[in-house]
VOBAPA-965999 format. One record per residue: residue number from 1; residue in one letter; x, y, z of N, C-alpha, C, CB in turn. Coordinates in Angstrom, 1 decimal, always signed. Glycine has a CB too. Example, Ala and Ser with C-alpha at 12.3 -4.5 7.8 and 13.67 -1.06 7.14 Angstrom:
// VOBAPA-965999
<rodren k="1" r="A" n_c1="+13.2" n_c2="-5.7" n_c3="+7.8" ca_c1="+12.3" ca_c2="-4.5" ca_c3="+7.8" c_c1="+13.2" c_c2="-3.3" c_c3="+7.8" cb_c1="+11.3" cb_c2="-4.5" cb_c3="+9.0"/>
<rodren k="2" r="S" n_c1="+12.8" n_c2="-2.2" n_c3="+7.1" ca_c1="+13.7" ca_c2="-1.1" ca_c3="+7.1" c_c1="+12.9" c_c2="+0.0" c_c3="+7.9" cb_c1="+14.1" cb_c2="-0.6" cb_c3="+5.7"/>
//
This chain:
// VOBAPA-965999
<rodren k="1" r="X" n_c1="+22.7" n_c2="+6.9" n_c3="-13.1" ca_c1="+22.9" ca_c2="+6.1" ca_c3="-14.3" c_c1="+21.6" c_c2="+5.3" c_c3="-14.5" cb_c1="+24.1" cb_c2="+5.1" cb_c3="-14.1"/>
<rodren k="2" r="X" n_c1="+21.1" n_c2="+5.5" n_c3="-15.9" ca_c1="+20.4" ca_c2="+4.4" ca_c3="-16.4" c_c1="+20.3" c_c2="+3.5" c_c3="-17.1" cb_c1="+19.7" cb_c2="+4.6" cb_c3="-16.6"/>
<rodren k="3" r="X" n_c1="+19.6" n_c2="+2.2" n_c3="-17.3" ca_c1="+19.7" ca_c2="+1.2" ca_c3="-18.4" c_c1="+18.7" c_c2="+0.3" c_c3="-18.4" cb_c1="+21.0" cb_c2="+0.4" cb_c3="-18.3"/>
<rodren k="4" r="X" n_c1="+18.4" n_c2="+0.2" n_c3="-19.7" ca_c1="+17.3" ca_c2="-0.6" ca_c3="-19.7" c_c1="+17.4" c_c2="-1.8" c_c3="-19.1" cb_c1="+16.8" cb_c2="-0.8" cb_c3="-20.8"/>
<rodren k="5" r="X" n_c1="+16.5" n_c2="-2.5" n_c3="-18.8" ca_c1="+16.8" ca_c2="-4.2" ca_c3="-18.4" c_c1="+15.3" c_c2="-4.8" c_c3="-18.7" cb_c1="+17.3" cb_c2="-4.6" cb_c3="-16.4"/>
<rodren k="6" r="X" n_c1="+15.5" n_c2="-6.0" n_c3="-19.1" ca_c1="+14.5" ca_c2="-7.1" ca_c3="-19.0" c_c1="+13.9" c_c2="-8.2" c_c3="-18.4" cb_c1="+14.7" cb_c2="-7.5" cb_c3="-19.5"/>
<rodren k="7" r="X" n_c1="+12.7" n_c2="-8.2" n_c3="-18.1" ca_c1="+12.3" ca_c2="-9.4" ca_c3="-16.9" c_c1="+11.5" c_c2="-10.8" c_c3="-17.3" cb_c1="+11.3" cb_c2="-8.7" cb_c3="-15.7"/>
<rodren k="8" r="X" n_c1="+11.3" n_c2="-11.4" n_c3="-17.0" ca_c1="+10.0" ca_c2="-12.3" ca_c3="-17.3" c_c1="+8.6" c_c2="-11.5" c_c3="-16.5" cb_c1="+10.2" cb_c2="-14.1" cb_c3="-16.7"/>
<rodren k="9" r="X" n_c1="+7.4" n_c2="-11.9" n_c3="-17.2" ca_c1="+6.5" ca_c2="-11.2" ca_c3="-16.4" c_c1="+5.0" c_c2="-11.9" c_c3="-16.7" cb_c1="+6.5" cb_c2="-9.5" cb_c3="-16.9"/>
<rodren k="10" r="X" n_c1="+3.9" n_c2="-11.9" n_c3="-15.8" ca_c1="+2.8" ca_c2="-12.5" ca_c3="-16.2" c_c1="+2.0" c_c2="-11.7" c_c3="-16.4" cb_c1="+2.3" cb_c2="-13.3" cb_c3="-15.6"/>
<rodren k="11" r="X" n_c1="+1.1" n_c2="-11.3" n_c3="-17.4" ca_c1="-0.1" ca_c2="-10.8" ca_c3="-17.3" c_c1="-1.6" c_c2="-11.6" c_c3="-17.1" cb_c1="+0.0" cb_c2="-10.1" cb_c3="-18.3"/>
<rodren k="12" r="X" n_c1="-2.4" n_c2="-11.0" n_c3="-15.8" ca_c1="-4.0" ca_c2="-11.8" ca_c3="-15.7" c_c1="-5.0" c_c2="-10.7" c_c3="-16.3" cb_c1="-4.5" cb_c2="-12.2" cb_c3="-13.9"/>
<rodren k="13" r="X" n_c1="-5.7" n_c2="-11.5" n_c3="-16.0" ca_c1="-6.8" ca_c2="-10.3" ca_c3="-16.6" c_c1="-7.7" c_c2="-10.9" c_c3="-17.7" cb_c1="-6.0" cb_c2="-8.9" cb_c3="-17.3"/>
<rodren k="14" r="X" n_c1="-9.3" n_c2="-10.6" n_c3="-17.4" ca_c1="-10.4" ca_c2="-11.1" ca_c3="-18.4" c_c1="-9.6" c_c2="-12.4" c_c3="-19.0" cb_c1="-10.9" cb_c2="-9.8" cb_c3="-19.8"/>
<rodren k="15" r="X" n_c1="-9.9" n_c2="-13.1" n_c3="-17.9" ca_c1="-9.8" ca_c2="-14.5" ca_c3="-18.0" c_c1="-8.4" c_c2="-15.4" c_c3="-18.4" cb_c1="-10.7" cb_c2="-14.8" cb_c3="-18.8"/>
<rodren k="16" r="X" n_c1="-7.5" n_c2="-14.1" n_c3="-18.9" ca_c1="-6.3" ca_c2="-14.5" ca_c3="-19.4" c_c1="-5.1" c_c2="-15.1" c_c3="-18.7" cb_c1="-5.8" cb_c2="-13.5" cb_c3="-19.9"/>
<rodren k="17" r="X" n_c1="-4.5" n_c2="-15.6" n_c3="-18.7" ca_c1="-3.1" ca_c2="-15.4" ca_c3="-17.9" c_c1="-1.9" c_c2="-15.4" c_c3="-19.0" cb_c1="-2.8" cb_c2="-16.6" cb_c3="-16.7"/>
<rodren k="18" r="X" n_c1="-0.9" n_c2="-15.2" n_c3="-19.5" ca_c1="-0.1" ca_c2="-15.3" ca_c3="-20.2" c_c1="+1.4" c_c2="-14.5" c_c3="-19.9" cb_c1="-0.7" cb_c2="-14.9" cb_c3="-21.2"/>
<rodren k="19" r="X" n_c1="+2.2" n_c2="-15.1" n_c3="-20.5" ca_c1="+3.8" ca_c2="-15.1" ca_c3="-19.7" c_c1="+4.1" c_c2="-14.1" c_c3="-20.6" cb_c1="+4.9" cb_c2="-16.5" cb_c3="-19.7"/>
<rodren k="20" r="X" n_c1="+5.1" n_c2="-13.5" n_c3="-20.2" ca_c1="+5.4" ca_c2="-12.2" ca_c3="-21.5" c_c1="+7.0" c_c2="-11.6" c_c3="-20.8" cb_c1="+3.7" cb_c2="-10.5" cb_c3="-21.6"/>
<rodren k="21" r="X" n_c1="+7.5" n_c2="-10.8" n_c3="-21.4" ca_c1="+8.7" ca_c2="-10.1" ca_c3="-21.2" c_c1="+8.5" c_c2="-8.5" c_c3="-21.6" cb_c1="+9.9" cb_c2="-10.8" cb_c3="-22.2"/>
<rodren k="22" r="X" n_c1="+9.2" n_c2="-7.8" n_c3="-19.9" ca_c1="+8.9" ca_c2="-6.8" ca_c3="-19.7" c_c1="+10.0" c_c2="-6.1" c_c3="-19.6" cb_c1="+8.2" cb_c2="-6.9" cb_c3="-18.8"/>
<rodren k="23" r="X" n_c1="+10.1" n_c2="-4.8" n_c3="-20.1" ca_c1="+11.1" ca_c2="-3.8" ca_c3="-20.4" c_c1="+10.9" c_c2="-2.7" c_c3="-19.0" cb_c1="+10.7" cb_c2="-3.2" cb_c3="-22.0"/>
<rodren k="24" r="X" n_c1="+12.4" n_c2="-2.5" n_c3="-18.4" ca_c1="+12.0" ca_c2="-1.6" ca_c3="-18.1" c_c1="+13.1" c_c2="-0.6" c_c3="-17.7" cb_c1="+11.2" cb_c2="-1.9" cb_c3="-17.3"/>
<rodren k="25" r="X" n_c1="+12.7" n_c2="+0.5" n_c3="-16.9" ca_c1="+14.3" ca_c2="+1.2" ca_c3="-16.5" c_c1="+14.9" c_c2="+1.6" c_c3="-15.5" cb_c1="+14.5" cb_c2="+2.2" cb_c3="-16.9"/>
<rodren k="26" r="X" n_c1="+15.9" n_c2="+1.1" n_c3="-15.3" ca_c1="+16.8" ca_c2="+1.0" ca_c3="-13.9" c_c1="+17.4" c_c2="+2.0" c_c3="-13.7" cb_c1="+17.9" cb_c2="+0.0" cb_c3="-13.9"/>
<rodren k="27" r="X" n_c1="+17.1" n_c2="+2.4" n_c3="-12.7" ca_c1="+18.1" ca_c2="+4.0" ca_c3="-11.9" c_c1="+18.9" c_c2="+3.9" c_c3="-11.0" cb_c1="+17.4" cb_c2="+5.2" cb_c3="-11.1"/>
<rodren k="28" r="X" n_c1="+20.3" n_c2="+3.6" n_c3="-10.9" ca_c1="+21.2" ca_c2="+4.2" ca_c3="-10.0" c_c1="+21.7" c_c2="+5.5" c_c3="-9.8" cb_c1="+22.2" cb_c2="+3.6" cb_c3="-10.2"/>
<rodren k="29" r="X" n_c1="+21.6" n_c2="+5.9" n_c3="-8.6" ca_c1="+22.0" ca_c2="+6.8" ca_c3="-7.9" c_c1="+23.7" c_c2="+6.9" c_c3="-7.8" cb_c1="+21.2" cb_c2="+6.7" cb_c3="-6.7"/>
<rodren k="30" r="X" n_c1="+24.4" n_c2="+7.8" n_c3="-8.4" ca_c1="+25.5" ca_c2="+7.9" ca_c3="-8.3" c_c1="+26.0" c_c2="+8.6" c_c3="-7.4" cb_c1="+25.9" cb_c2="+8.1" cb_c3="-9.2"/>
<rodren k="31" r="X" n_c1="+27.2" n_c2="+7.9" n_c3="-7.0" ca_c1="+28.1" ca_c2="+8.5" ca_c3="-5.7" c_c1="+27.4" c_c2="+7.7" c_c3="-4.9" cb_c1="+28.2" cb_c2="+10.3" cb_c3="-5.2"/>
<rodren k="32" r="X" n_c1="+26.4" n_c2="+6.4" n_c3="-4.1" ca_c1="+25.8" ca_c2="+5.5" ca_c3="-3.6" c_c1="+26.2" c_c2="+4.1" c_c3="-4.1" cb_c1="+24.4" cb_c2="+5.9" cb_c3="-3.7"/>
<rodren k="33" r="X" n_c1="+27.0" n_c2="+3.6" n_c3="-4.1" ca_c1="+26.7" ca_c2="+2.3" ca_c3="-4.3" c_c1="+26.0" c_c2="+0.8" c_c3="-3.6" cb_c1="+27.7" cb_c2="+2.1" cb_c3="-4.5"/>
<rodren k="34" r="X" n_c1="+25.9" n_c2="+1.7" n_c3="-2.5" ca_c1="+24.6" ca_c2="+0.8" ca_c3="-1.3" c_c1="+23.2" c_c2="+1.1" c_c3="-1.7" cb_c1="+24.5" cb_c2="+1.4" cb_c3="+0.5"/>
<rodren k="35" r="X" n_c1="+23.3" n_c2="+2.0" n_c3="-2.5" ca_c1="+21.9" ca_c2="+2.4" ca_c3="-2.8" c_c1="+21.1" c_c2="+1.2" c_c3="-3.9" cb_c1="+21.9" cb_c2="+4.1" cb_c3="-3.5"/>
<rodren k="36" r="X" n_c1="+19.9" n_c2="+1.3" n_c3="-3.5" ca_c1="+19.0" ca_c2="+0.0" ca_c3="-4.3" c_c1="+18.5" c_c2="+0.7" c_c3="-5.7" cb_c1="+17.3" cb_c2="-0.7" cb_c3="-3.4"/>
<rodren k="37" r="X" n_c1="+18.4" n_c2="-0.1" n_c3="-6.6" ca_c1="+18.3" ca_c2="+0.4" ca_c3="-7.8" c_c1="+16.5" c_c2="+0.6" c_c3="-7.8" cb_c1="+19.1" cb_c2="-1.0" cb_c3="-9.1"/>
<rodren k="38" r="X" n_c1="+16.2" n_c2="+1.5" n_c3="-8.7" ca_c1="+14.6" ca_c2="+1.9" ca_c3="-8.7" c_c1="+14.4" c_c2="+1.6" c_c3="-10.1" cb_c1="+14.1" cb_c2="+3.5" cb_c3="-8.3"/>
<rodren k="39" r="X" n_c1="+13.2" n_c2="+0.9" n_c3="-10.3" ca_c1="+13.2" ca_c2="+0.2" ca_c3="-11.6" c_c1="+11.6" c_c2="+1.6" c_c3="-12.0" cb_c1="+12.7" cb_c2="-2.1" cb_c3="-11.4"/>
<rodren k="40" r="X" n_c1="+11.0" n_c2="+1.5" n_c3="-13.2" ca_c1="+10.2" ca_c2="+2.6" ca_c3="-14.0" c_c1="+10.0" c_c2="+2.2" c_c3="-15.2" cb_c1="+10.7" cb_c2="+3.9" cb_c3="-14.1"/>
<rodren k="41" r="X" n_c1="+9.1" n_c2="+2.6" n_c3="-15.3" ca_c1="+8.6" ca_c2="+2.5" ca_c3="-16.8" c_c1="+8.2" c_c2="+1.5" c_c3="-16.9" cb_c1="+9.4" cb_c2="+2.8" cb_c3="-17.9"/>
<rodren k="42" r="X" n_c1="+7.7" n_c2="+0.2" n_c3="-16.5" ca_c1="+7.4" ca_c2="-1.0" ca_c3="-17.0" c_c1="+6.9" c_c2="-1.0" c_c3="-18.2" cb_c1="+6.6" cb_c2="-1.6" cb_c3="-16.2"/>
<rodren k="43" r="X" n_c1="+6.6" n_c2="-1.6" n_c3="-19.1" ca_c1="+6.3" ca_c2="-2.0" ca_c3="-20.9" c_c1="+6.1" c_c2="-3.4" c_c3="-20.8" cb_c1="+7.6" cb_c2="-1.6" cb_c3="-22.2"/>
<rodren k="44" r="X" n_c1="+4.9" n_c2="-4.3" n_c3="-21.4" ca_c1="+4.3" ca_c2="-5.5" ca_c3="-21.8" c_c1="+5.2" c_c2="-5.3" c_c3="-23.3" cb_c1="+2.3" cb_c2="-5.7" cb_c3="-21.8"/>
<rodren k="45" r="X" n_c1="+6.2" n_c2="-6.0" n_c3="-23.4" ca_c1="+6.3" ca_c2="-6.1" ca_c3="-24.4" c_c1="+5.6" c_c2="-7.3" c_c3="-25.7" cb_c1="+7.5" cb_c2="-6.1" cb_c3="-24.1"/>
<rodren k="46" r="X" n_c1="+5.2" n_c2="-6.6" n_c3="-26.7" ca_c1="+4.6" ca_c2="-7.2" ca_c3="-27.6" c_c1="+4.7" c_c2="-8.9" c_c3="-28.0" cb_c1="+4.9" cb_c2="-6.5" cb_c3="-28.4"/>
<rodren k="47" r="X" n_c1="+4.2" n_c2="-9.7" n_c3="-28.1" ca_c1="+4.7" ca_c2="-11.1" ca_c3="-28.8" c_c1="+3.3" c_c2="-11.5" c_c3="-29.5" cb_c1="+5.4" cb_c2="-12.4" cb_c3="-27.7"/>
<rodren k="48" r="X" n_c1="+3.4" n_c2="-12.5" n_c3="-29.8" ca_c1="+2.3" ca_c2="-13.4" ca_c3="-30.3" c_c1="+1.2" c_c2="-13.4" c_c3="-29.7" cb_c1="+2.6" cb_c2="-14.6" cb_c3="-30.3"/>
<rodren k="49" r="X" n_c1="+1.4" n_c2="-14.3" n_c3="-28.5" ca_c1="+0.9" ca_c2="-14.4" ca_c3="-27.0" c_c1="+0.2" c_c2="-12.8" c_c3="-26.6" cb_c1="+2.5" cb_c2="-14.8" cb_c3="-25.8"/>
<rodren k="50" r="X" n_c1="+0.8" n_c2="-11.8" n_c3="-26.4" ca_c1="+0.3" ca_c2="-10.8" ca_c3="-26.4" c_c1="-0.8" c_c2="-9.9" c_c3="-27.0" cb_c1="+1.0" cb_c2="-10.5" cb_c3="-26.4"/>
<rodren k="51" r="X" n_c1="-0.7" n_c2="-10.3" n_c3="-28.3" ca_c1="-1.4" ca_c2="-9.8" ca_c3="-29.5" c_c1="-2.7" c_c2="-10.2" c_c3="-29.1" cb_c1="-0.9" cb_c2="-10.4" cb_c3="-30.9"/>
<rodren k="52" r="X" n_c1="-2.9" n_c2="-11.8" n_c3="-28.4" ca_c1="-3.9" ca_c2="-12.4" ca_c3="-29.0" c_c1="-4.9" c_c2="-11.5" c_c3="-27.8" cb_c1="-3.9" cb_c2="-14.1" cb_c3="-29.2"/>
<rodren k="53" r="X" n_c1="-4.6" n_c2="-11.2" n_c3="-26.8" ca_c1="-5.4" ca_c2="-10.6" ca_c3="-25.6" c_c1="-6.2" c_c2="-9.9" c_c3="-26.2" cb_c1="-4.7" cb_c2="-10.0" cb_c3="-24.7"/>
<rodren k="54" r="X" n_c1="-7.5" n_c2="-9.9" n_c3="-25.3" ca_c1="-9.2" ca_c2="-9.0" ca_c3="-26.1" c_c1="-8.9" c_c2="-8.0" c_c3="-25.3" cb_c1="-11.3" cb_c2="-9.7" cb_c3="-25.7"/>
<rodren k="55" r="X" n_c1="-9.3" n_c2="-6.7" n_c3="-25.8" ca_c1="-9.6" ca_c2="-5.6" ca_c3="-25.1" c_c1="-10.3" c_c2="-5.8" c_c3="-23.4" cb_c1="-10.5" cb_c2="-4.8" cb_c3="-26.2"/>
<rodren k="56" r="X" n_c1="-9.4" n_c2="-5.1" n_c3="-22.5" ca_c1="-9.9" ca_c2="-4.9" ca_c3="-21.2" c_c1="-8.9" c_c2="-4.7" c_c3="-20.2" cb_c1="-10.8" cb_c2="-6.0" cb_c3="-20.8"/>
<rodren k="57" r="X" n_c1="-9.3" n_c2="-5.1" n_c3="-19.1" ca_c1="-8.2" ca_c2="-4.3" ca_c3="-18.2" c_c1="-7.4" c_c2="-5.3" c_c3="-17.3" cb_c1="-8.9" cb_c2="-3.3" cb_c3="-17.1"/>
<rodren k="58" r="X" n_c1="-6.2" n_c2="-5.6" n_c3="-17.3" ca_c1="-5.5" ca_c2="-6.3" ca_c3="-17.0" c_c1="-4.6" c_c2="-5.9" c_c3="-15.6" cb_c1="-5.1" cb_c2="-6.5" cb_c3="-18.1"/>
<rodren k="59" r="X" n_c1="-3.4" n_c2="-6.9" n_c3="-15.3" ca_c1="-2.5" ca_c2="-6.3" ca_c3="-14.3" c_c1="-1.4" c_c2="-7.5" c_c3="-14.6" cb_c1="-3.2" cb_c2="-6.0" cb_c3="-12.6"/>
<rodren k="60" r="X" n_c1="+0.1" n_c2="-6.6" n_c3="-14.9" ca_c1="+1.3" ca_c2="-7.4" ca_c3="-15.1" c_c1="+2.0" c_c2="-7.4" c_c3="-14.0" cb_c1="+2.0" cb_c2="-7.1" cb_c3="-16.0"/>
<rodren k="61" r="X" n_c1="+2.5" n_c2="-8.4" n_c3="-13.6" ca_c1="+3.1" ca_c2="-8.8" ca_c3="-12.6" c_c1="+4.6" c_c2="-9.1" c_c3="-12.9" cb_c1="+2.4" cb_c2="-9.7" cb_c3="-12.1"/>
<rodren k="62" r="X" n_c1="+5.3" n_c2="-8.4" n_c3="-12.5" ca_c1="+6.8" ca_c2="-8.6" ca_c3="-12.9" c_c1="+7.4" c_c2="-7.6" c_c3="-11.3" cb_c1="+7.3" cb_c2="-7.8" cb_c3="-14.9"/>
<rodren k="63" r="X" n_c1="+9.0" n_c2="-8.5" n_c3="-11.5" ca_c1="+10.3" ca_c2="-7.6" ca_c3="-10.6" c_c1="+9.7" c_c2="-7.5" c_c3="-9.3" cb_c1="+10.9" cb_c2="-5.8" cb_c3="-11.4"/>
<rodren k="64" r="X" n_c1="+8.3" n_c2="-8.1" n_c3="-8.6" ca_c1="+7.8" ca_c2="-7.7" ca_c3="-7.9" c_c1="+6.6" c_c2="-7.0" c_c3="-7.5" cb_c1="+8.4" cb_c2="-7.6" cb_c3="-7.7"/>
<rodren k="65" r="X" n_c1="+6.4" n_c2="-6.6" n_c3="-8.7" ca_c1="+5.5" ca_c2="-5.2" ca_c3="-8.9" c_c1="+4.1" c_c2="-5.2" c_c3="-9.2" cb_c1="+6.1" cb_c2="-4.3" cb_c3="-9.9"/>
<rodren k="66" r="X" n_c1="+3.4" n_c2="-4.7" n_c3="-9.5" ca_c1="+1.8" ca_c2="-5.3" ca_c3="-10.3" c_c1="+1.7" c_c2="-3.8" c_c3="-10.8" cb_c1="+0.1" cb_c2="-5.9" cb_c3="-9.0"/>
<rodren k="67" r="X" n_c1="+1.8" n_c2="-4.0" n_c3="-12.1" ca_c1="+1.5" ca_c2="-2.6" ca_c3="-12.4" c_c1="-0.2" c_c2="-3.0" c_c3="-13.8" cb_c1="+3.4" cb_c2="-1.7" cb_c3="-13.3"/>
<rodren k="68" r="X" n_c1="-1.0" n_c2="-2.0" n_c3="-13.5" ca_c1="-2.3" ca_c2="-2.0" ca_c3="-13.9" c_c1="-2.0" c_c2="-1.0" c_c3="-15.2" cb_c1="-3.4" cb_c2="-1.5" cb_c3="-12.6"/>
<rodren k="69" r="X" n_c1="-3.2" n_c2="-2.0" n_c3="-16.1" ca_c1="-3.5" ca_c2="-1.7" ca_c3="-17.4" c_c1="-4.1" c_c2="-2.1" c_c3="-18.5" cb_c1="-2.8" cb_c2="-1.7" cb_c3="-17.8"/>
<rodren k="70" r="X" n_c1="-4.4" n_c2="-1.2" n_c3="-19.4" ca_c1="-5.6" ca_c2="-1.7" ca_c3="-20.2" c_c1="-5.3" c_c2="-1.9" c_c3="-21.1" cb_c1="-6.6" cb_c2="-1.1" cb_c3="-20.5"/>
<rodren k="71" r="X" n_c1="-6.1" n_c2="-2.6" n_c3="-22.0" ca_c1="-5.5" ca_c2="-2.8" ca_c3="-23.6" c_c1="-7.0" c_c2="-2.5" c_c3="-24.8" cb_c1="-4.7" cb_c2="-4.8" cb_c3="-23.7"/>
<rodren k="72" r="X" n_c1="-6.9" n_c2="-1.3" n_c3="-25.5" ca_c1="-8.0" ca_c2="-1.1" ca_c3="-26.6" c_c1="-7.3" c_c2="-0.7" c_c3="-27.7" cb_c1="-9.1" cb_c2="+0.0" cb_c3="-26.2"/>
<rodren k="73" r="X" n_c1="-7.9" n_c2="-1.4" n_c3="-28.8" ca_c1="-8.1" ca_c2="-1.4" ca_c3="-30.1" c_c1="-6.3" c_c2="-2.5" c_c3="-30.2" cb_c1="-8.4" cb_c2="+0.5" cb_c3="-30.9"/>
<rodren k="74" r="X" n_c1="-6.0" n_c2="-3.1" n_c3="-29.9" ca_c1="-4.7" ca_c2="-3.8" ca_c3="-29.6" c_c1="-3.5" c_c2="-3.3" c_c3="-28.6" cb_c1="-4.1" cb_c2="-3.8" cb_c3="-30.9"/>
<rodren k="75" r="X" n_c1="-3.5" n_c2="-1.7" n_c3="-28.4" ca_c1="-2.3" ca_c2="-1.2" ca_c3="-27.7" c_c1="-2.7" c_c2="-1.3" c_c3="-26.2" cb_c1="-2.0" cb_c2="+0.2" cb_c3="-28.2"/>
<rodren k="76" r="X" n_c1="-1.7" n_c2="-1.3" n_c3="-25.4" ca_c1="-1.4" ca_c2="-1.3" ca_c3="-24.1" c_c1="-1.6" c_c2="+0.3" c_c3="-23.3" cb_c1="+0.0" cb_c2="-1.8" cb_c3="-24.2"/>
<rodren k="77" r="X" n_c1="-2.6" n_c2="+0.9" n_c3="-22.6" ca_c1="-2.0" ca_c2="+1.9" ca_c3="-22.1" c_c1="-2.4" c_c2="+1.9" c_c3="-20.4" cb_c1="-2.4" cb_c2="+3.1" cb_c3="-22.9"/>
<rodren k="78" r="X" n_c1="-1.4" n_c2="+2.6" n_c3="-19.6" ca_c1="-1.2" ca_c2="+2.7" ca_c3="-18.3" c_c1="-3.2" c_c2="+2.9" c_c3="-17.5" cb_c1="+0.0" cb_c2="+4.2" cb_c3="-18.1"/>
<rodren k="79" r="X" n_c1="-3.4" n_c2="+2.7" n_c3="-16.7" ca_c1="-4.1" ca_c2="+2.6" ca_c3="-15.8" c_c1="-3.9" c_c2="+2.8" c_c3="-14.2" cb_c1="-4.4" cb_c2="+1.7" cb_c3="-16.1"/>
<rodren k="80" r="X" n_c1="-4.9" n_c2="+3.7" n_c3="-13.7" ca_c1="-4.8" ca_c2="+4.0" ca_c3="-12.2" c_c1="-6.0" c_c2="+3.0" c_c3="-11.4" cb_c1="-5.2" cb_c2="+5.8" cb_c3="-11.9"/>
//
């Protein structure tokens, strides 16, 4: 079973820090109900606050996690 869910989240990076809300997607394993849910896909979701961020490379921090990423020409994309 999946479902989206929502977190609070920070993003740092080129000097920034800013609070933001993060989308992401929750996997239960069925026939397990001891089993821990695996979260995926993280997404910076867009706001104000978000917009204003300069192009460069960042890292969001949400649900525990730090997931790395860049941002050129306004959009967000994944990073290794």
């Amino acid at each position: 079973m999946q479902e989206t869910v929502i977190f609070s989240g920070t993003i740092i990076g080129e000097g920034q820090r800013v609070e933001c809300e993060v989308r992401a997607t929750k996997s239960l394993l069925d026939g397990d109900p001891s089993a821990r849910p695996v979260f995926s896909g993280y997404t910076a979701m867009e706001s104000d606050a978000t917009d204003q961020l300069p192009d460069g490379n960042y890292d969001l921090l949400a649900n525990g996690e730090r997931i790395r990423f860049r941002r050129s020409d306004g959009r967000f994309f994944s990073r290794s």
